[in-house]
Each structure stands twice: as structure tokens, then as C-alpha cells.
C-alpha positions as CSV (number, residue, x, y, z in Angstrom):
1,X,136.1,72.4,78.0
2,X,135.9,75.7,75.5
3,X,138.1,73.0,73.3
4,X,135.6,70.5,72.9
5,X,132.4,72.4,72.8
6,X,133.7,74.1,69.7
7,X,134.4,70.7,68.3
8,X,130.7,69.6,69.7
9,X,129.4,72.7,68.2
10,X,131.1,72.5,64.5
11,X,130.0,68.9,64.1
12,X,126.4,69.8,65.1
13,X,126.4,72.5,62.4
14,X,128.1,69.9,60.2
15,X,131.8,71.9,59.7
16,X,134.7,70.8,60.4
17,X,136.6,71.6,64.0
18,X,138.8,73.8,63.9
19,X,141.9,72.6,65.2
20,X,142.9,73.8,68.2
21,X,147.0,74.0,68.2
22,X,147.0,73.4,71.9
23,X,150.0,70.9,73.4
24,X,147.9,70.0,76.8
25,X,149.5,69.6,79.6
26,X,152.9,69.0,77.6
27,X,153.5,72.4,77.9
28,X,153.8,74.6,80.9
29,X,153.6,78.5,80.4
30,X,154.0,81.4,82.6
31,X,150.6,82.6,82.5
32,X,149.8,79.2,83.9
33,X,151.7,80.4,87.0
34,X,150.6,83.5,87.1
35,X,149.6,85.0,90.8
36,X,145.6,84.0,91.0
37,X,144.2,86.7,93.8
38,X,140.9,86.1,95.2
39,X,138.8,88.3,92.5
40,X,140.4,86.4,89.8
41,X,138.8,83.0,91.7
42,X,135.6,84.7,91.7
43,X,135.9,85.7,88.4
44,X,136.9,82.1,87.1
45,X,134.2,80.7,89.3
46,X,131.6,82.5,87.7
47,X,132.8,81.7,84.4
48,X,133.1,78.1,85.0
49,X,129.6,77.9,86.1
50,X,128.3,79.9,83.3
51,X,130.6,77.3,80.9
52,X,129.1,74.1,83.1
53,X,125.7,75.3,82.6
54,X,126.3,76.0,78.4
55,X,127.4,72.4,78.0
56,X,124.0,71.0,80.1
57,X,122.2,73.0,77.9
58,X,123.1,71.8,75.0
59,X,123.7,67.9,75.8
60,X,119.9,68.4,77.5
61,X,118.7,69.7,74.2
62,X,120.1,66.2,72.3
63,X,118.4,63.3,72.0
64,X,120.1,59.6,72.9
65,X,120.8,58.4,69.4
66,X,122.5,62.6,69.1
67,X,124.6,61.3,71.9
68,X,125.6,58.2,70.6
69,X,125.9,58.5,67.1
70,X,127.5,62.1,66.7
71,X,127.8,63.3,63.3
72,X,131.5,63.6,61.7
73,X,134.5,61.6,62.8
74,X,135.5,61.3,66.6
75,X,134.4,60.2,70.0
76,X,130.3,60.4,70.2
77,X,128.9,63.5,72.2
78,X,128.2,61.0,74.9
79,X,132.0,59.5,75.2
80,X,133.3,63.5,74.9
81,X,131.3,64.5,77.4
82,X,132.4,61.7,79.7
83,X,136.3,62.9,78.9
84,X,135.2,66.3,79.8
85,X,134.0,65.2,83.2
86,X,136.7,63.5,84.0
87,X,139.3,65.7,83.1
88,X,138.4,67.8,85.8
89,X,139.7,65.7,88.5
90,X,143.0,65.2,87.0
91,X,143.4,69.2,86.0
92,X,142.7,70.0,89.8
93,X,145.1,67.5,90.9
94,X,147.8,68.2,88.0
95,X,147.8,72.0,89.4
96,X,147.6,71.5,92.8
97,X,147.9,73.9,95.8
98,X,148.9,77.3,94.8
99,X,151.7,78.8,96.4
100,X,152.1,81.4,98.8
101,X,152.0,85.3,97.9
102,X,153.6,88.2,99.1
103,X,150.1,88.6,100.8
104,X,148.6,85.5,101.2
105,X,144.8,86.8,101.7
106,X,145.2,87.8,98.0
107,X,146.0,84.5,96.6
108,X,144.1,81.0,97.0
């Protein structure tokens, strides 16, 4: 999401993105598997929302022809917002369950 706001953001402002060197899910880290206790959830929660709420903002603030016919090359706003969305779905599904903890009422 932080990924394609920047690139929503640069083309607005008329720069170019700056590229983002990330490999996606190709790659796997450990700090992908990194224990997740419950404050960290709240914490990510609260981030997310604040995140969800910058990117309603500012596709609310653009107007239809914005949306459709972004400046710069790449998918319109409208198509990279419809990726975004739908990414989420197959992120949550890609990670899965977390696994159990040494105490489980710290982990989710």
C-alpha cells in the first residue's frame, strides 16, 4: 500500500517514482516471521486504518477524469487503486494463520 501511494503521490506532483527494489512475495524474510504479540496487532491495526483512511483522502480529493487518466506512465489511479484492494485478500490468505507461541495469549 505505502508502495503505491508513493508512486500515486510522485506522479501527482509530476516526478518520477522512485523505485521501490522490493521482490513481493518472491522473497520470504525472517522479519516476515517474526513473533506478532497482541500490542504489535494493535499497533498494525491502528496503522492500517490511519494508511486506509490517507489513501480515501486523497482518491476523494480527485476528480473522475484524475482517476482515469493519471498523469505519467502506468496503470490510472483508478486501476491502482483497484490492485490495492484486491491485494488484500490475497496477502491475508498468502500469510495465513500464525503459529503458536511459547504463550499463546501473546501471539494472534
Amino acid at each position: 500500500m505505502v508502495d503505491h501511494l508513493a508512486e500515486l503521490e510522485a506522479r501527482l506532483a509530476g516526478q518520477e517514482p522512485q523505485p521501490d527494489h522490493w521482490h513481493a512475495s518472491v522473497t520470504t524474510t525472517p522479519a516476515d516471521l517474526a513473533p506478532f504479540t497482541t500490542e504489535d496487532l494493535d499497533e498494525a491495526r491502528s496503522r492500517l486504518v490511519r494508511l486506509g483512511r490517507i489513501w480515501a483522502d486523497r482518491l476523494g480529493a480527485l476528480s473522475d477524469a484524475q482517476l482515469d487518466r493519471s498523469p505519467g506512465p502506468g496503470w490510472s489511479f483508478r486501476l491502482l487503486a483497484a490492485h490495492v484492494a484486491g491485494s488484500l485478500d490475497y496477502y491475508a490468505g498468502a500469510i495465513g494463520r500464525l503459529g503458536a507461541a511459547a504463550n499463546p495469549e501473546d501471539q494472534v
